[in-house]
N, C-alpha and C positions, 0 to 999 in steps of 0.2 A: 504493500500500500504506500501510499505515499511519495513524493518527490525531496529531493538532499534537501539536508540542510543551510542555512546560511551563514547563520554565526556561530562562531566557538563560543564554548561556554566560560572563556574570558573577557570577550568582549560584550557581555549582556549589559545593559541600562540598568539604571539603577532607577526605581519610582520615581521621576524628576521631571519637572515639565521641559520638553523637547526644547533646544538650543534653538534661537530666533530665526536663525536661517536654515534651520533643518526644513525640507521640505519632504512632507510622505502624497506620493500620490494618492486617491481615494481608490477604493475597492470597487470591484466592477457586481453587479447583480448576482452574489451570490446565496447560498445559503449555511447560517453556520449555528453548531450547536454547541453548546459548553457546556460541559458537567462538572461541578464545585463542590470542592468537600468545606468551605469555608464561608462567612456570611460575608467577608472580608473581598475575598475574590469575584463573592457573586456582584455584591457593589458595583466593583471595578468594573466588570465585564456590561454589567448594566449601563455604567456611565459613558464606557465607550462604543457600547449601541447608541447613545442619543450622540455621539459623534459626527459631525457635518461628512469625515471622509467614509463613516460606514452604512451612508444616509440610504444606498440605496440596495447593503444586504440586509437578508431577513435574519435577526441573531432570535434561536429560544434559549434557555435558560436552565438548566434543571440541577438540585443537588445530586450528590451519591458517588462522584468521582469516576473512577473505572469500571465499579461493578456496577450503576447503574447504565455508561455508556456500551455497557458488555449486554446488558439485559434487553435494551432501546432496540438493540440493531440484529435482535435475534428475527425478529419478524419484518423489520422494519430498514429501506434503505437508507443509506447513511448520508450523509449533509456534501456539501463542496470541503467545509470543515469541521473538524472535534475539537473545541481543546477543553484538555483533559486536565485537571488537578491532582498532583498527587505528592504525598507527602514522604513515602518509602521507597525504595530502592526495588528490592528483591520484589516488592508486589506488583511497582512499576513494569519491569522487566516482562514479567510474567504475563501480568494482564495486558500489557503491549501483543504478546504472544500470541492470548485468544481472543483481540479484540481483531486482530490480522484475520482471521477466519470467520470475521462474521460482518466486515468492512468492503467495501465496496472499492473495485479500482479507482482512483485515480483521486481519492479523498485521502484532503492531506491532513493530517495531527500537529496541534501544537500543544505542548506539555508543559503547565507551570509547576515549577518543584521547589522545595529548597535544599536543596545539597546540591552545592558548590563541587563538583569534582569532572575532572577531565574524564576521567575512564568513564563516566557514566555517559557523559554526554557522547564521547565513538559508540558507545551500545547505543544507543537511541539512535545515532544517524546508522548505524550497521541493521538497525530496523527497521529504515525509512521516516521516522519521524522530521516533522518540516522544520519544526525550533523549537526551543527550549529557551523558554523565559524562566528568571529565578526570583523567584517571591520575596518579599509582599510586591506586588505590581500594581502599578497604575492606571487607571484609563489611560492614558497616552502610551502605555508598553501595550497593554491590548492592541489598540488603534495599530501600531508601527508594526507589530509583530502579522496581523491580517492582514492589509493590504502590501506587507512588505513579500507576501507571497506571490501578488500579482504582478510585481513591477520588480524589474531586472535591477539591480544597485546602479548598474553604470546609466542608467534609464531615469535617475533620479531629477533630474535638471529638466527635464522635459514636462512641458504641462504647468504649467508657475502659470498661474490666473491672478489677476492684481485687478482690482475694483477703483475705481476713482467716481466719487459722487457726490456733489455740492450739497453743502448742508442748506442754503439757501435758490430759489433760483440767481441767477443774474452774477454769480459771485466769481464765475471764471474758469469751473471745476471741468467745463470741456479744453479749454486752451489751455489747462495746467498737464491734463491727462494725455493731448498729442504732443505737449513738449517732453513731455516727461517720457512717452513710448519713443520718442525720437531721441531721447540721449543714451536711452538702452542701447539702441538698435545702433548709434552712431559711437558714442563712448565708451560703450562695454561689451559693442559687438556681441549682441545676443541678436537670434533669428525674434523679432516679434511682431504681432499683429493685432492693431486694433481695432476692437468692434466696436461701432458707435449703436447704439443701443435705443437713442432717441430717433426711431424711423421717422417719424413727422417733421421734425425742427432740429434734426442730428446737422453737426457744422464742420465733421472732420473730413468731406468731402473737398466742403472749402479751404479749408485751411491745408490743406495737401495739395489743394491745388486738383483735383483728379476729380472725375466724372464718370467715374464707371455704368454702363449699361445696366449691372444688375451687380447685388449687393446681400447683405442681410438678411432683408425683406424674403429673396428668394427662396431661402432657406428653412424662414419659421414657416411660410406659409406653404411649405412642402416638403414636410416633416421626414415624411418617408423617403426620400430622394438623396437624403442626406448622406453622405458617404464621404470620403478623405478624398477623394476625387472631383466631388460636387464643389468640396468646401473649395478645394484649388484652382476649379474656376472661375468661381466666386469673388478671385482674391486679386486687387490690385495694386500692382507694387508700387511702389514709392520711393523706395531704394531699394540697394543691392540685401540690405539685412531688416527693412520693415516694410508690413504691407497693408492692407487696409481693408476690413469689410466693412464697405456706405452703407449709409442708411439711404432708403429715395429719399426724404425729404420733398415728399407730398402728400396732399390733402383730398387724395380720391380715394380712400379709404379711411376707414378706422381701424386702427392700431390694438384691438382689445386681446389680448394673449390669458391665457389659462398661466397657473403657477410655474409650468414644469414645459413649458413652450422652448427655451431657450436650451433645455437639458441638452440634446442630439449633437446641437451645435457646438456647445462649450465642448461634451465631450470628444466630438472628431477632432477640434482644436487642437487639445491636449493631447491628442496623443501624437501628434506633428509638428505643434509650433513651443519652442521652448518658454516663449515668453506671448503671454496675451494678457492684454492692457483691455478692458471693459469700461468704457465712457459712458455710463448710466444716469438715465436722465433724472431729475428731480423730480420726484411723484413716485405715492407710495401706495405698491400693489404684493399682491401676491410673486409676482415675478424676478419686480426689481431686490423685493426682501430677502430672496431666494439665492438669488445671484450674489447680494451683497453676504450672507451666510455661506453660501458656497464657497466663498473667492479666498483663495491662499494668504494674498494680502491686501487691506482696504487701504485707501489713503481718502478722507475726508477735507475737504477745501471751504475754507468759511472765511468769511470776512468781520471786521474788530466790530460788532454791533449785537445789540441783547438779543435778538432772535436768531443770527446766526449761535449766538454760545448757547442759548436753549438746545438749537435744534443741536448742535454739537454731542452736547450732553445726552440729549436722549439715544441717541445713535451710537454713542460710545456703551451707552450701558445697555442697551439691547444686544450688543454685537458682542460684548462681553460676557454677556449670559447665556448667547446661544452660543457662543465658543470657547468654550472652558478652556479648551486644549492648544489654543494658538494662543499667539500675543496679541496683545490689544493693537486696534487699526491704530495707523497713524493717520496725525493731519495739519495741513496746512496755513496759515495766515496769508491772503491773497487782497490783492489792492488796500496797503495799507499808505497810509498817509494821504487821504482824500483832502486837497483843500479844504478849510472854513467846517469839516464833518465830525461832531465829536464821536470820538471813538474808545472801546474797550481795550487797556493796553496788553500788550502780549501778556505780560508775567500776571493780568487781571484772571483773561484766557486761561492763563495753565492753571492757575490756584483752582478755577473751579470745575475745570475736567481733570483736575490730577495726572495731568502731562502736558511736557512742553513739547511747543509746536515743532516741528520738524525746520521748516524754514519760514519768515515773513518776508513777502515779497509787497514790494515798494508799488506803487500807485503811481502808473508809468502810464498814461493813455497813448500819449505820442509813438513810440515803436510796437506796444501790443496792438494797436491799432492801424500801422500801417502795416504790420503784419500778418492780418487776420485782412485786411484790405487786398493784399498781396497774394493770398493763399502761401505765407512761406511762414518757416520757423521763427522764433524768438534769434538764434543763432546762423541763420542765413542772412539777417536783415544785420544785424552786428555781432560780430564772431568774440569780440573781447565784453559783449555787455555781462553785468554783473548776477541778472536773472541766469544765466545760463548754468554760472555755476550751481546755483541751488537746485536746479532740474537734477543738475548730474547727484547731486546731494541724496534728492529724494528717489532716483534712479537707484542708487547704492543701497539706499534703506529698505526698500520695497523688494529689491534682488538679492540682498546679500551680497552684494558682487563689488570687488573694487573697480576702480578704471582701469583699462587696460592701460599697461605701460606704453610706450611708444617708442620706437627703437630710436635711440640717439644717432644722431650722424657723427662720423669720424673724419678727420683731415683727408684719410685714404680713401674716400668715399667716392668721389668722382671719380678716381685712378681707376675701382672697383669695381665702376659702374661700367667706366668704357669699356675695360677687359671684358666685362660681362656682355655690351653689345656686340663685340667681335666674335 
């Protein structure tokens, strides 16, 4: 039964919430069962069922450890996964033994234990078992250890969904979220692609500069057609490493989506494009809630005024409570220093969402506005303005990712170069 294992049982986690830039893909439609000898582990496994990456397998639950998952599967076919609790060695072994005989091919085991020992852990993979998690464990060792079954390690960088969503309308949160996809894609050289999200009044078409035939739209609204092949014709480049799913941005229809409309699409995304940036518009549905709980990481854009820190707030502490297991979103200070406008000062901002802002960007209308006039970037219109850096800032925070270095040039470089035309 079963497929190898992954980790040695030196490198197991320790109950601790996952490192900021750890990124775990979500698990695909499976089904999995657990059997606990402990009310401690049953917990755990429960919390990391209401897990946004295990959102769309089906987990049950049941005590009794081995001899109950021995008893289950006498009549009954076995799950995609077991994982199994067990506290002994020798009964481990054992009931690994006769659980092989009444298990189904290609269902993998995952076995939470506590004893620390190398030889145990070769018996286990010498018996097919997938991992070996070492107790007490966390929701988050749950979560890591499931879908770490589905997604290949070197595979881990692919799929990074990042949400950008103004807390207010009007505040800038679509021209922060294509500058920001564009210094991924330019300063840290990741493959990325943004969906603009707002079909009716979506503006990254403009602001790209591009006019694609067909976009987005095509996609919700022919759900089933949807394939890694659809999505790439779908896709309009922009540059050599970003590309762009339009929205129409038209008014012959209505825009009304069901919660789980956008599902098909993210997931083809991810499993192709390393980085996807989601420009979600202001308004709050079923869909945009979904997408914003989905996303690996949020970045929020509000501007120094009491209903932007309202809305701030509510949105931090929703997204906090539906995501126990990630870090809290970050977010932005955007057109600050409005002439003659009293305003809330950043350090007001942080005391009362208990974090500070990532970056405040200055209240510039003159270049964001011939920019957005231009359909070009913040850093096409002026390569040394000081906006830029903060893009690349919140590019870094969002991806884990530093800038890429840039090879220096040497005295010999020309001599180099020519040798190298010849």
């Amino acid at each position: 039964m079963i497929s190898y294992a992954r980790q040695t049982q030196e490198e197991q986690p320790d109950a601790s919430p996952p490192p900021f830039d750890e990124h775990i893909a979500p698990a695909p439609r499976v089904s999995v069962q657990a059997f606990c000898e402990t009310v401690e582990t049953a917990a755990a496994v429960q919390s990391a069922g209401e897990d946004r990456r295990l959102g769309k397998a089906h987990l049950k639950i049941q005590m009794g450890g081995m001899a109950a998952a021995i008893e289950a599967y006498r009549s009954a076919p076995t799950p995609n996964v077991i994982v199994l609790e067990s506290d002994g060695r020798n009964d481990l072994l054992s009931g690994l033994d006769h659980l092989a005989t009444v298990c189904d091919a290609g269902t993998r085991v995952v076995v939470i234990g506590r004893i620390n020992d190398v030889m145990l852990y070769r018996e286990l993979v010498r018996r097919g078992v997938s991992d070996y998690v070492l107790a007490p464990v966390g929701a988050i060792d749950v979560v890591r250890s499931i879908c770490n079954l589905f997604s290949a390690p070197e595979a881990k960088a692919v799929g990074r969904i990042i949400a950008v969503v103004g807390a207010k309308g009007g505040v800038g949160a679509s021209t922060i979220s294509h500058n920001v996809a564009w210094a991924i894609a330019r300063d840290l050289a990741m493959d990325a692609v943004v969906a603009d999200l707002d079909l009716a009044f979506g503006t990254a078409g403009l602001d790209y500069n591009q006019d694609p035939p067909q976009g987005i739209a095509d996609a919700v609204f022919s759900p089933d057609r949807v394939d890694t092949a659809f999505i790439d014709r779908l896709l309009s480049k922009c540059t050599d490493h970003l590309s762009l799913l339009a929205a129409p941005a038209t008014l012959d229809r209505v825009y009304d989506f069901g919660a789980d409309a956008f599902d098909s699409v993210f997931d083809t995304l991810r499993s192709t494009m390393p980085c996807i940036v989601l420009d979600i518009p202001h308004q709050w549905s079923g869909w945009t809630k979904r997408a914003l709980i989905g996303a690996d990481d949020i970045l929020i854009v509000a501007a120094p005024d009491l209903a932007n820190l309202r809305n701030t707030k509510n949105l931090f502490d929703l997204l906090k409570a539906s995501r126990p297991n990630d870090r809290p979103p970050l977010y932005c200070l955007n057109q600050v220093g409005v002439p003659k406008r009293p305003e809330i000062a950043a350090a007001e901002f942080a005391k009362a969402i208990e974090s500070q802002p990532v970056v405040s960007i200055p209240f510039e209308p003159q270049i964001f506005g011939s920019a957005a006039n231009n359909g070009q970037m913040i850093a096409e219109i002026s390569a040394n303005h000081k906006s830029i850096e903060m893009f690349l800032q919140i590019a870094q925070r969002l991806t884990g990712r530093s800038e890429t270095k840039k090879q220096k040039s040497s005295l010999l470089s020309p001599l180099i170069d020519k040798l190298r035309g010849k």
